[in-house]
C-alpha positions as CSV (number, residue, x, y, z in Angstrom):
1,X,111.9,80.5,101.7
2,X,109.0,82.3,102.8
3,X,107.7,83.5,105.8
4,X,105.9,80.8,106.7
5,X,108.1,77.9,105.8
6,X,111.0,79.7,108.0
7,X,108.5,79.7,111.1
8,X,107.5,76.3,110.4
9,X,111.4,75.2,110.1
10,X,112.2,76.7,113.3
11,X,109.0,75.1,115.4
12,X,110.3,71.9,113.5
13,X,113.6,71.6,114.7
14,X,112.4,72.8,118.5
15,X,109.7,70.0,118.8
16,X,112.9,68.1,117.3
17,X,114.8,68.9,120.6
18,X,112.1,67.7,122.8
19,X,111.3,64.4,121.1
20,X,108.3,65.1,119.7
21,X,108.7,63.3,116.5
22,X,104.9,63.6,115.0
23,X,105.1,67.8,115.1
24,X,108.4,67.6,114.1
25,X,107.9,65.3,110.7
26,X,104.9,68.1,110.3
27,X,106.7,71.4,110.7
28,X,109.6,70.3,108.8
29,X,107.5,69.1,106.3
30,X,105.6,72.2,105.7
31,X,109.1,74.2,105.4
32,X,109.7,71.7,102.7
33,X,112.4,70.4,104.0
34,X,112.7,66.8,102.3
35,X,113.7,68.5,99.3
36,X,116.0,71.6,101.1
37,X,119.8,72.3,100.3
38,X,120.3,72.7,103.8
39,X,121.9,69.5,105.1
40,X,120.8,70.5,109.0
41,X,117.2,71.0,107.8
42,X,117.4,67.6,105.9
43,X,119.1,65.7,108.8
44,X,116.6,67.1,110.9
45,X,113.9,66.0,109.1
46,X,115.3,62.7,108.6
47,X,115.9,62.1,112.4
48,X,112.1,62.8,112.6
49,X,111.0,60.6,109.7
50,X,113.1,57.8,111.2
51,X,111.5,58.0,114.6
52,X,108.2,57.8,112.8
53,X,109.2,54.7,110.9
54,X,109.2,56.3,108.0
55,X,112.8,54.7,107.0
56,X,112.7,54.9,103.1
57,X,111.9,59.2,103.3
58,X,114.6,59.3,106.4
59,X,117.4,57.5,104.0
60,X,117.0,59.8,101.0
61,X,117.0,62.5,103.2
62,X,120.1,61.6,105.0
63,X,121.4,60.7,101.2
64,X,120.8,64.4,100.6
65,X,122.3,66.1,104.0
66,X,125.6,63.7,103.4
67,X,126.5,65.3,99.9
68,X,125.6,68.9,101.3
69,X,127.6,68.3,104.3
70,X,130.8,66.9,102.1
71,X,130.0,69.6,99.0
72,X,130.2,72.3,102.3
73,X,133.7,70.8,103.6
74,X,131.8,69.6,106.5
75,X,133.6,66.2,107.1
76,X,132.1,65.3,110.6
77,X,128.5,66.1,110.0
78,X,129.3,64.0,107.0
79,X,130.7,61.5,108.7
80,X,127.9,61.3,111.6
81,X,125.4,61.0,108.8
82,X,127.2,58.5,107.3
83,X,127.3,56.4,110.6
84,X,123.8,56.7,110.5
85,X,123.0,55.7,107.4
86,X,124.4,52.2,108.0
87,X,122.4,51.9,111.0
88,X,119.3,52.9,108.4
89,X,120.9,49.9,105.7
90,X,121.2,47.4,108.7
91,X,117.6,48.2,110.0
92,X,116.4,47.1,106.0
93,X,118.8,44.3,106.0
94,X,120.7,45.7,103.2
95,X,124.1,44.6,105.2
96,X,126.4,45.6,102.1
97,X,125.2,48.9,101.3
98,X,125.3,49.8,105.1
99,X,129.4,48.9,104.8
100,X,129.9,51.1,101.8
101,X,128.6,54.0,103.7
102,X,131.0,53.4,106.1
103,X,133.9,52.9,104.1
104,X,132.8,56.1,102.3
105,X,133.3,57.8,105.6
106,X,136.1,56.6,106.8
107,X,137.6,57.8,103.4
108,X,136.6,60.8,104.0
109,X,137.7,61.2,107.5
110,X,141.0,60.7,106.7
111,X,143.6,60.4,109.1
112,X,141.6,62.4,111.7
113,X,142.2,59.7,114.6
114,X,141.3,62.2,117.8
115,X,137.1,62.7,117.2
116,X,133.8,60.8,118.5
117,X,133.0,61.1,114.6
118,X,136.1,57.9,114.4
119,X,134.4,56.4,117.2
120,X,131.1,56.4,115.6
121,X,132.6,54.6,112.6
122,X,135.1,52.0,114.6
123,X,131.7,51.0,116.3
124,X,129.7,50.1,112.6
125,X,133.3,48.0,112.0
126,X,132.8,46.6,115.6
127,X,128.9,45.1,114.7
128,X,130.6,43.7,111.2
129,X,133.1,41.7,113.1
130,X,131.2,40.4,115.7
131,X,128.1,39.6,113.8
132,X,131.6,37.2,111.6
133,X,133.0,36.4,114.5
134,X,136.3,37.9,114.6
135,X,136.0,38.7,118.3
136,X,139.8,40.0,119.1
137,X,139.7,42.2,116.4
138,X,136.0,43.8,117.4
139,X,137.3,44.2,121.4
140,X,140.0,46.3,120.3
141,X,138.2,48.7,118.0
142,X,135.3,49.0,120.9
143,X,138.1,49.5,123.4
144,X,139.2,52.3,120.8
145,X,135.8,53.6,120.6
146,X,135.4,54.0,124.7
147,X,138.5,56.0,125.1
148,X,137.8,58.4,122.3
149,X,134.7,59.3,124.2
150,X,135.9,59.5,127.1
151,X,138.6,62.1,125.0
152,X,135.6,63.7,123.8
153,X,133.5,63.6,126.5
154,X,130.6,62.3,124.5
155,X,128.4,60.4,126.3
156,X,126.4,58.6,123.4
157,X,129.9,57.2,122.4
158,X,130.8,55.8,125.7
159,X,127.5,53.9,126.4
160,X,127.6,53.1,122.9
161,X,131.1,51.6,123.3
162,X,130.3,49.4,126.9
163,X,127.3,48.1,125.5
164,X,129.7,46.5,122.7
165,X,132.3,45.7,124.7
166,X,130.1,44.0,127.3
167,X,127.9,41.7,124.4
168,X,132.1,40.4,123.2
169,X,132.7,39.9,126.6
170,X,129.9,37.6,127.1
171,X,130.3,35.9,123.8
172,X,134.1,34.7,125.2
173,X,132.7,33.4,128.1
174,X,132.8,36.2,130.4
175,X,128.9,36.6,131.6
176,X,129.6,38.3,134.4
177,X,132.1,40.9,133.0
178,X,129.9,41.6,130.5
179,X,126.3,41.8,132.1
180,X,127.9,44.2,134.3
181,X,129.2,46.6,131.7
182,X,125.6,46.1,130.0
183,X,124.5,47.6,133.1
184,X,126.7,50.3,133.4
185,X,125.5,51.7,129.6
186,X,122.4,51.2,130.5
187,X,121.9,52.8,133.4
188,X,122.3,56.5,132.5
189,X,120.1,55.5,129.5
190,X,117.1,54.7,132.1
191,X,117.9,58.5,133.4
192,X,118.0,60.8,130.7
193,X,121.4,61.2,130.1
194,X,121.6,59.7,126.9
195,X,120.2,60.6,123.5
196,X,117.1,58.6,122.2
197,X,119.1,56.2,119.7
198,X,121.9,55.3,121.8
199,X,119.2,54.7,124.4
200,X,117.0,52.0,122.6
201,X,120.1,50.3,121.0
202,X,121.9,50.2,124.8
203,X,118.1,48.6,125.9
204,X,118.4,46.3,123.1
205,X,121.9,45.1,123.5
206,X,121.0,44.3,127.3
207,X,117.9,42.6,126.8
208,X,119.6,40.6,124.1
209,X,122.2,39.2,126.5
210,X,119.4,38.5,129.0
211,X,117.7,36.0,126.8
212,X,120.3,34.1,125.4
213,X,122.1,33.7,128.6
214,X,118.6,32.7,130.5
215,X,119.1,36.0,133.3
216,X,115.2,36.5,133.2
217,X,115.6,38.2,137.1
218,X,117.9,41.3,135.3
219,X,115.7,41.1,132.2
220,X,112.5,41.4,134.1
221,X,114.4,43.9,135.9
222,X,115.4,46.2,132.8
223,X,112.4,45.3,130.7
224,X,109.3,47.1,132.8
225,X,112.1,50.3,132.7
226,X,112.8,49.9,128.7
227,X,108.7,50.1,128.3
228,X,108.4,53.1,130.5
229,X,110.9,55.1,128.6
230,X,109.8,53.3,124.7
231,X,106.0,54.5,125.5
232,X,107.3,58.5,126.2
233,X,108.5,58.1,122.5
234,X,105.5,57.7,120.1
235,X,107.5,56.1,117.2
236,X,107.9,52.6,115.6
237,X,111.1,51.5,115.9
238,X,112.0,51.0,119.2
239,X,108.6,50.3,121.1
240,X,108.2,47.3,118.5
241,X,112.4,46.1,119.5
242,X,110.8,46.9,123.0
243,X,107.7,44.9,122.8
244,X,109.8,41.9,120.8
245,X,112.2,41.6,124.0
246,X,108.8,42.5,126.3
247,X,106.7,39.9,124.3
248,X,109.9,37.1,124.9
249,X,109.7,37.6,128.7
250,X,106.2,37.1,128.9
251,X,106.3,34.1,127.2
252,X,108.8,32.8,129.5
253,X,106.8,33.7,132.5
254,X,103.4,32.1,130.7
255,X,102.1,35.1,130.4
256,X,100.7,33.5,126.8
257,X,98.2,36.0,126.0
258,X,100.0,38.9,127.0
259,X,102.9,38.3,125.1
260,X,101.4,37.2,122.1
261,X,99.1,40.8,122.0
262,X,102.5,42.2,122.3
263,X,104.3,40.0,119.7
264,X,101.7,41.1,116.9
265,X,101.9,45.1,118.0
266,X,105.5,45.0,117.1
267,X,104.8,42.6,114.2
268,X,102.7,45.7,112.6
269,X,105.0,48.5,113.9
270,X,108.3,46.9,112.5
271,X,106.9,45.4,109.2
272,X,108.4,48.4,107.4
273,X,111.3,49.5,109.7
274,X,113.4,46.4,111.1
275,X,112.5,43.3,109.2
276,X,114.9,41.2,111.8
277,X,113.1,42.3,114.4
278,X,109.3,41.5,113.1
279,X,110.5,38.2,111.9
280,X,111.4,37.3,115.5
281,X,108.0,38.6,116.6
282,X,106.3,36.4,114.0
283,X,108.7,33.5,115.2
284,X,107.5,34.5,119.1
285,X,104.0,34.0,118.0
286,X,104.5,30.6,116.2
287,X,106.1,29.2,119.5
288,X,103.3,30.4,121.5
289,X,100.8,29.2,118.9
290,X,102.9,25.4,119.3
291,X,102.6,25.7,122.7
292,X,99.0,26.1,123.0
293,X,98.1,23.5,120.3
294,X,97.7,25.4,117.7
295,X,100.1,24.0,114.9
296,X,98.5,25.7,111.7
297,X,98.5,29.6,113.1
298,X,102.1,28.0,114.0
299,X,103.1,27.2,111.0
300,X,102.0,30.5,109.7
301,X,104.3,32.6,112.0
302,X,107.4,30.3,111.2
303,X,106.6,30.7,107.9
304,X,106.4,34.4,107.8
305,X,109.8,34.7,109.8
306,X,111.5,32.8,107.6
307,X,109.9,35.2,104.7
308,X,111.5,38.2,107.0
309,X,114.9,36.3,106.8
310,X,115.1,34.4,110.1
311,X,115.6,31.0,110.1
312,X,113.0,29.6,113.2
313,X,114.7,26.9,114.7
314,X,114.2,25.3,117.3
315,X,110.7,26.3,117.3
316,X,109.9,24.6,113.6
317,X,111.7,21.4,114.3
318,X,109.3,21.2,117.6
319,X,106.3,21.6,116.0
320,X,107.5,18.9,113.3
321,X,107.9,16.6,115.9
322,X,104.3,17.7,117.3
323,X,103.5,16.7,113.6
324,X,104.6,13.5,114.0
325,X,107.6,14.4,111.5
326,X,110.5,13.5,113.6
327,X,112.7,13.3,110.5
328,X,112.0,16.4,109.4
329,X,112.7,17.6,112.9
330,X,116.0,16.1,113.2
331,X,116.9,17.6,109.8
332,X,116.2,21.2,110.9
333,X,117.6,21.2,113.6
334,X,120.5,19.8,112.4
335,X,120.8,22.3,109.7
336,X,120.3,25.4,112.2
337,X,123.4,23.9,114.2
338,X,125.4,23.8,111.2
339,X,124.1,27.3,110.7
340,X,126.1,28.2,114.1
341,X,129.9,27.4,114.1
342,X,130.7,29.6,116.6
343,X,128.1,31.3,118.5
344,X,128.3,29.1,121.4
345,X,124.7,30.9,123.3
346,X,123.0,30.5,119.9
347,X,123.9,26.5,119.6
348,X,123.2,26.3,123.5
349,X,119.1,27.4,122.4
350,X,119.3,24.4,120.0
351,X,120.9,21.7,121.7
352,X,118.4,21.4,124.8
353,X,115.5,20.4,121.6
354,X,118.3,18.5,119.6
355,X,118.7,16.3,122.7
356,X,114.8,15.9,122.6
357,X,114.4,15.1,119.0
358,X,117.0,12.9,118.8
359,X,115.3,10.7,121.2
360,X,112.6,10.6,119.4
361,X,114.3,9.2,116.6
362,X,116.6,7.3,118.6
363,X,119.6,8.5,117.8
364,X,121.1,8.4,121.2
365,X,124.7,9.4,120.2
366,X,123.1,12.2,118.7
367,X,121.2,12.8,121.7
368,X,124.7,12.4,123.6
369,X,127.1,14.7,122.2
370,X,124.3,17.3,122.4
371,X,123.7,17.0,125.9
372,X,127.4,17.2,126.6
373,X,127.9,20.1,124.3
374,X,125.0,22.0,126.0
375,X,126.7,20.9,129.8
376,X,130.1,22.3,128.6
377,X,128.2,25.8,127.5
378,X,126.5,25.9,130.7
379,X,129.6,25.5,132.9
380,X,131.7,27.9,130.8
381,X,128.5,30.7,131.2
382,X,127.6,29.4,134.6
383,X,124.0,30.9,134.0
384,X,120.9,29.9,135.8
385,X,118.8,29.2,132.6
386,X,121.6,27.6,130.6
387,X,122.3,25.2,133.6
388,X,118.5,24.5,134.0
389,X,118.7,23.6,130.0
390,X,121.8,21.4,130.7
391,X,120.2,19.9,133.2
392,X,116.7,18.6,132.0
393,X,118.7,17.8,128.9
394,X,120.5,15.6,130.8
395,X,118.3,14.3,132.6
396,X,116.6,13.6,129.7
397,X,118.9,11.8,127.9
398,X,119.6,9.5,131.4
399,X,115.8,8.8,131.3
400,X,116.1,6.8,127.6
401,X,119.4,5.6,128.9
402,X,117.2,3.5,131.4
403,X,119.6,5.2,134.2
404,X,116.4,5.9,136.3
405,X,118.6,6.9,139.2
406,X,120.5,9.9,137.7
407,X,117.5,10.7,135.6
408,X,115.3,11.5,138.7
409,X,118.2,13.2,140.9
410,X,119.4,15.3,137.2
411,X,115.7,16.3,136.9
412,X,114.7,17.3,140.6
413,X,118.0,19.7,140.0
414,X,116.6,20.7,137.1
415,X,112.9,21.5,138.3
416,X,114.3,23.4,141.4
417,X,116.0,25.6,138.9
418,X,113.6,26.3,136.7
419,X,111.0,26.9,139.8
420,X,113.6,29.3,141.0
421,X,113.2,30.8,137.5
422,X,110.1,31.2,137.9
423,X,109.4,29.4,134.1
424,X,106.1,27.9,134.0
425,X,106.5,25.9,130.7
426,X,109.9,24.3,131.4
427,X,108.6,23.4,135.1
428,X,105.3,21.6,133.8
429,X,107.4,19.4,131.4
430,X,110.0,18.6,133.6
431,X,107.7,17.6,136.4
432,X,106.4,15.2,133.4
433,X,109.7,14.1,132.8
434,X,110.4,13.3,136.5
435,X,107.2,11.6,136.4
436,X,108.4,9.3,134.3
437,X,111.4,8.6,135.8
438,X,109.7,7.8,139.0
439,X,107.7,5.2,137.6
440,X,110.1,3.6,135.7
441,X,112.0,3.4,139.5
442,X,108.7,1.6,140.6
443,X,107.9,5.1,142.6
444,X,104.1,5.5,142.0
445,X,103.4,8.0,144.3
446,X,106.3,10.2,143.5
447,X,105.1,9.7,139.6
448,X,101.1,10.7,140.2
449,X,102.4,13.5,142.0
450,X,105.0,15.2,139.7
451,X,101.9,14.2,136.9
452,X,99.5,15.8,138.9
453,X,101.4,19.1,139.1
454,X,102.6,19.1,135.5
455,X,98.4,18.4,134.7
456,X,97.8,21.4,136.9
457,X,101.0,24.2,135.2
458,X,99.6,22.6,131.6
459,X,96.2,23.4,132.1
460,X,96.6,26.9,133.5
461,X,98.8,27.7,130.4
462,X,96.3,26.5,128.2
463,X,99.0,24.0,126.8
464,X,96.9,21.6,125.0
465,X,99.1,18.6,123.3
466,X,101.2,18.3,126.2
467,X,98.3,18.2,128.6
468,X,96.6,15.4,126.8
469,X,100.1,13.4,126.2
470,X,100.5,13.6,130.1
471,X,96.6,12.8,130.8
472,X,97.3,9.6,128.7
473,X,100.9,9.0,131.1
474,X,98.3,9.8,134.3
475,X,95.6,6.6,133.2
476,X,98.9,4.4,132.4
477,X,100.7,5.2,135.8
478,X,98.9,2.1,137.6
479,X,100.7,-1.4,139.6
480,X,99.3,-4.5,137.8
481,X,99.8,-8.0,138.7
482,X,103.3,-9.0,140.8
483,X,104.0,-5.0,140.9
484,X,104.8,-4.3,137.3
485,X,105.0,-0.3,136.0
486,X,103.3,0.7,132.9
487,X,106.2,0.9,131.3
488,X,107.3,-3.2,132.3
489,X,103.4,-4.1,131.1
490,X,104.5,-2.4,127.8
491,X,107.7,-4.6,127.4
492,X,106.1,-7.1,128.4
493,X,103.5,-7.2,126.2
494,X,106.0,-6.9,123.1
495,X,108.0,-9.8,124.2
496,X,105.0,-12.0,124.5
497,X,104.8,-10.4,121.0
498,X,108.0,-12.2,119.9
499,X,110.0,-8.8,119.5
500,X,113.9,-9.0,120.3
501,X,115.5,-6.8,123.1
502,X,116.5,-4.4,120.0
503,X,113.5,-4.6,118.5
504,X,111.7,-3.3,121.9
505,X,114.3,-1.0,122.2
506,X,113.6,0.8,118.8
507,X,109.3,0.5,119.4
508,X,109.6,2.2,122.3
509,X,112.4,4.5,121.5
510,X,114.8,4.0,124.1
511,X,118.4,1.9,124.8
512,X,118.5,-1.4,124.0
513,X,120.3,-1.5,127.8
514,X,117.0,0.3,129.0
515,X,115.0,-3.0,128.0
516,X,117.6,-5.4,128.8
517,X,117.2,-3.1,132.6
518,X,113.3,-3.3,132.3
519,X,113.3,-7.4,131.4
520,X,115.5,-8.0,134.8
521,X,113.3,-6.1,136.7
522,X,110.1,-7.9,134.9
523,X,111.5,-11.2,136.0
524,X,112.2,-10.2,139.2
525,X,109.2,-9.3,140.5
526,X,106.7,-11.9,138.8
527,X,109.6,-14.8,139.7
528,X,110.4,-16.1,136.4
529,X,114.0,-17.2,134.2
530,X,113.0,-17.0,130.9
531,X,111.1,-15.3,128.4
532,X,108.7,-17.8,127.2
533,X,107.9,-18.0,130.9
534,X,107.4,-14.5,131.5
535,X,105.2,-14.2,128.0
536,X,103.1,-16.8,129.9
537,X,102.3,-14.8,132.8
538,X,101.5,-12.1,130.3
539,X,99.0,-14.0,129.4
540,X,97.8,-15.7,132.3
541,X,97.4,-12.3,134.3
542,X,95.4,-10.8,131.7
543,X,98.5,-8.2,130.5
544,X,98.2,-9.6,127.1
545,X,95.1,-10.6,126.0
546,X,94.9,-14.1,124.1
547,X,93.1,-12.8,121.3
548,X,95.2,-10.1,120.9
């Protein structure tokens, strides 16, 4: 090597130790070292290349430093790299080839039981047999991992290990347990104790949990820190997981605009690094496009994070019901619970819309069994979000059931919850759903007022299909002759029509015990016994016209 390649070797692997990844990936590559039989100089450079998102040159140069680490005798390096290596795989998606490396290592290892290097390798078995679902058998080999580091004293390993332990806990149904040993990995991340990669995949994990159990307060909490430290790293892989889970929040809090800008960033800086992770930045983007009104840039983003490998549900089957495509709805959504046998927080996101869609097609038992299914999640979790879902679910579900009583005291639980949430979206459409439920009690004023506020949340998100589909609810909400709702006028109308109780029922996409409610209250209040008599007074009061 000469002169000058040794210098730049050396200033390589020191801008190395203070995370500066660019001058690194530089001074290595002047010393040539993508092509150097030194296995430190090539894992050197390939920890650089990977910051840098430059995965395909960091793989071949980890390739390289494995076989010179194993040719030299130098099983734990070997091992490490190896470890490494099927993170690399995992990032691509290649899941197979990332569990050869790590039976190649384990070989190698031996019966070496006593080192972080078997830590580092029970942890890569831990993310197979959680991402299957053998729980048990991924809680002891985490539990292994934790006290080998603490053995070791290896920091890394231990965060690594609570971070794991505390995403099994939570997917048994032990939120609390495991939020709190979330916490405790992540908090000497947050303070420089921690290297780099153990960091961002400790940030991850915890923002992760957040979302799926609906703790926005903790992952608002976490997320403004995870930012602070991703932007003191100039390099694409973790600012774009960053911006993914940063992007998810903002949605959440109708920041639209904001999170969509931060959706597309990672979009470009993950299209060649973590293909999982762009596709659920593309999928963000399609439910923020939905949300707005915007169903072709919608179908787009679905489209391109299904390309990327993830299936975007419940997002797709929404916008095929905005599409008027409420089979096609019910059949994705159907399909994406089939999808999820056991992941109980994954089936709890697609229940709340399977309760939705399934009232639109009026399946009720459908509609049902999810709603129960969802309630049971939400009491095992005991979450704020997942009880919010459960709850406008619910009330949902009571509201097509033509209970109007439990549907407006279900949904005033459930807007209180998601106000305390501080969820813009979910609070404008249950405030319309309320809405309803007033009127269909005969509360007018109650009804204009939940409309009005839902009117006022839709229009400051710029949430344009749900703001005209409640402006069309607002004209509607009026008292006509003898007191009758909108809603009555509409039955009314249909059985002066000549349509059967069932028939109605179906039209209007409801029970059939919702009608037979709404027809008792019809003759009630216009003081007739029969439906010919009541079709009169349709007439007669102008409800129905007699040319129609």
């Amino acid at each position: 090597m000469v002169p000058e390649q040794g210098q730049a070797r050396a200033d390589g692997r020191e801008a190395l130790r203070r995370y500066d990844w660019q001058r690194a990936y530089d001074e290595l590559s002047i010393a040539g070292a993508a092509t150097s039989s030194d296995p430190e100089t090539l894992d050197a450079f390939a920890e650089a290349a990977w910051w840098l998102g430059k995965l395909d040159e960091c793989v071949a140069a980890r390739k390289r430093a494995y076989e010179r680490y194993e040719a030299a005798g130098d099983h734990p390096h070997a091992v490490r790299v190896a470890a490494r290596l099927f993170d690399d795989h995992c990032f691509k998606g290649r899941h197979a080839v990332a569990q050869a490396w790590v039976r190649r290592a384990a070989r190698l290892l031996g019966t070496e039981r006593q080192c972080s290097e078997r830590g580092q390798l029970l942890l890569r078995d831990v993310e197979v047999l959680t991402a299957g679902g053998h729980l048990d058998g991924a809680y002891r080999n985490a539990e292994q991992a934790l006290e080998l580091g603490r053995a070791c004293s290896d920091a890394d390993l231990q965060a690594d290990s609570l971070q794991a332990l505390g995403r099994i806990l939570i997917l048994r149904g032990q939120p609390a347990d495991g939020l709190a040993l979330l916490d405790e990995a992540m908090l000497p991340a947050v303070e420089g104790k921690l290297g780099p990669f153990v960091t961002g995949k400790v940030y991850c994990s915890l923002m992760s949990a957040c979302e799926e159990l609906g703790d926005l307060e903790r992952a608002g909490e976490w997320t403004e820190l995870g930012m602070t430290w991703s932007l003191g790293h100039p390099f694409a892989a973790f600012p774009g997981l960053c911006r993914v889970h940063r992007a998810e929040v903002l949605q959440l809090r109708g920041a639209w605009a904001d999170a969509e800008q931060e959706a597309r960033r990672a979009c470009d800086e993950l299209a060649d690094v973590n293909l999982g992770n762009a596709a659920r930045a593309w999928y963000e983007i399609g439910e923020i496009r939905r949300r707005l009104g915007d169903l072709d840039e919608a179908e787009h983003a679905f489209a391109r994070a299904a390309e990327l490998g993830v299936h975007p549900q419940p997002g797709l089957a929404l916008l095929r019901l905005s599409q008027n495509r409420p089979d096609a709805a019910a059949a994705g959504i159907t399909q994406a619970l089939s999808e999820e046998s056991w992941n109980r927080l994954a089936r709890a996101k697609l229940l709340g819309p399977q309760v939705q869609i399934a009232l639109a097609t009026g399946a009720l038992d459908v509609a049902r069994a999810a709603a129960d299914e969802l309630e049971a999640i939400a009491g095992e979790y005991g979450s704020a979000g997942l009880r919010a879902a459960s709850a406008s679910a619910r009330g949902r579900l009571k509201l097509a059931e033509g209970d109007v009583s439990a549907a407006c005291s279900t949904l005033r639980r459930a807007l209180t919850s998601w106000q305390d949430l501080d969820v813009p979206y979910e609070v404008a459409t249950t405030q319309v759903l309320l809405g309803s439920a007033s009127r269909d009690a005969g509360d007018e004023d109650s009804a204009v007022a939940c409309f009005r506020a839902a009117a006022e949340g839709f229009d400051r998100l710029g949430a344009s299909i749900d703001a005209r589909e409640l402006e069309a609810r607002r004209r509607g909400v009026v008292v006509t002759a003898g007191g009758l709702t909108n809603r009555e006028c509409e039955v009314l109308r249909l059985v002066a029509s000549g349509a059967s109780n069932k028939e109605i029922a179906v039209q209007l996409v409801v029970s059939k015990k919702t009608i037979d409610r709404h027809l008792s209250n019809i003759f009630t209040k216009i003081g007739v016994s029969s439906r010919t008599a009541a079709a009169a007074y349709a007439f007669e009061n102008g409800i129905v016209s007699a040319h129609a």
